[in-house]
C-alpha positions in Angstrom: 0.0 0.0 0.0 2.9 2.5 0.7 4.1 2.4 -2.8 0.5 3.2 -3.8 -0.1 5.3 -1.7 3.4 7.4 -2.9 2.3 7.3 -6.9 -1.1 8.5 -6.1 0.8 11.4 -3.7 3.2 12.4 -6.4 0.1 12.9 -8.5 -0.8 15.5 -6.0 -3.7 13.5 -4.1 -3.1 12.9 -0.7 -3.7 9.7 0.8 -4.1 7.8 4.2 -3.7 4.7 4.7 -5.7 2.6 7.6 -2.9 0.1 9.1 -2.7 -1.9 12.6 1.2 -1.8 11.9 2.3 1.4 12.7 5.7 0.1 13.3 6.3 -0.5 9.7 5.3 2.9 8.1 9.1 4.3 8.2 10.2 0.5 6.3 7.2 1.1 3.7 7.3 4.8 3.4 3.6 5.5 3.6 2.8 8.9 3.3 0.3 9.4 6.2 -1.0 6.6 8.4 -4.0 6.3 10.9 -2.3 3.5 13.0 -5.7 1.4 14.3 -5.7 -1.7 16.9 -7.7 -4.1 15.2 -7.5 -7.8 14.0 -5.9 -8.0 10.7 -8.6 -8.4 8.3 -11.0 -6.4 10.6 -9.5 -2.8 10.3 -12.3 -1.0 9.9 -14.0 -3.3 12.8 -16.0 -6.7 12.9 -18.5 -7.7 10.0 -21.9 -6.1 9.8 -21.0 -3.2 12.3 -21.1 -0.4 9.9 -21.4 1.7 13.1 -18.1 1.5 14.1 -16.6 1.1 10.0 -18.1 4.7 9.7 -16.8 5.7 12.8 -13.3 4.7 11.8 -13.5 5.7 8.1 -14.4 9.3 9.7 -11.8 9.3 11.4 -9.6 8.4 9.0 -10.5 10.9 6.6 -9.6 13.1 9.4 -6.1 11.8 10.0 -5.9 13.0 6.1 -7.6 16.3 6.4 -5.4 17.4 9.7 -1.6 15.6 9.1 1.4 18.1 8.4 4.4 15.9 7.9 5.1 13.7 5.2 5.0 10.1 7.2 3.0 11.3 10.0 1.4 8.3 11.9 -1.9 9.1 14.0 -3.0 6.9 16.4 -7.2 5.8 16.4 -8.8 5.8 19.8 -10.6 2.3 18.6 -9.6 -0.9 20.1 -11.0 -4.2 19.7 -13.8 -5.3 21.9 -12.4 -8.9 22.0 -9.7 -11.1 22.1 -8.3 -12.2 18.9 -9.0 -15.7 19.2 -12.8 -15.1 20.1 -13.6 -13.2 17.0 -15.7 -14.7 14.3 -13.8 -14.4 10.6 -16.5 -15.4 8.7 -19.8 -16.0 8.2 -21.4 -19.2 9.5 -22.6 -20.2 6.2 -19.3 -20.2 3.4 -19.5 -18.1 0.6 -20.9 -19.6 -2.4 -17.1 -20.3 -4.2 -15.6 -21.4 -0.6 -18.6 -24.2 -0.9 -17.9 -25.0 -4.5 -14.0 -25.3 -3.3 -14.6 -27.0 -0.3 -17.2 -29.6 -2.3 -14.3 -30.0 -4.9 -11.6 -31.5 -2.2 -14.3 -33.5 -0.4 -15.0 -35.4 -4.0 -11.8 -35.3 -5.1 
């Protein structure tokens, strides 16, 4: 995302990028981050919340609207509700092509 987000900014459009590794902005070279602790996968939060995915794209935007510095990295006051290990990833029913693939082994 960092090289990205550096050929869309040397177009003249800025860009933020939502990331729960903060760490690795200076290795990447992302042009502004809004550093979020969420699951990987889950960065703007858990499925079917869009509550709290509106919540964090707002804030995002902010981040974009109100950095100074080139590689600034603003911390989001979100943090997730859960531990890691109790989060559902998916859906209870699979997707429609995860069924096809998953009928596919079982036959195969």
């Amino acid at each position: 995302m960092g090289l990205v987000a550096r050929v869309i900014e040397a177009a003249g459009i800025s860009t933020v990028i939502l990331n729960m590794m903060p760490a690795y902005q200076p290795t990447v070279g992302a042009p502004c981050v809004a550093a979020v602790s969420h699951p990987f996968g889950r960065p703007y939060g858990d499925v079917g919340d869009a509550d709290t995915q509106r919540v964090v794209l707002r804030a995002a935007l902010n981040v974009l609207a109100t950095a100074r510095t080139p590689g600034q990295v603003v911390h989001l006051p979100f943090r997730w509700s859960e531990e890691p290990r109790a989060t559902t990833w998916g859906p209870k029913e699979p997707s429609p092509i995860v069924a096809l693939m998953l009928k596919g082994r079982r036959s195969g």
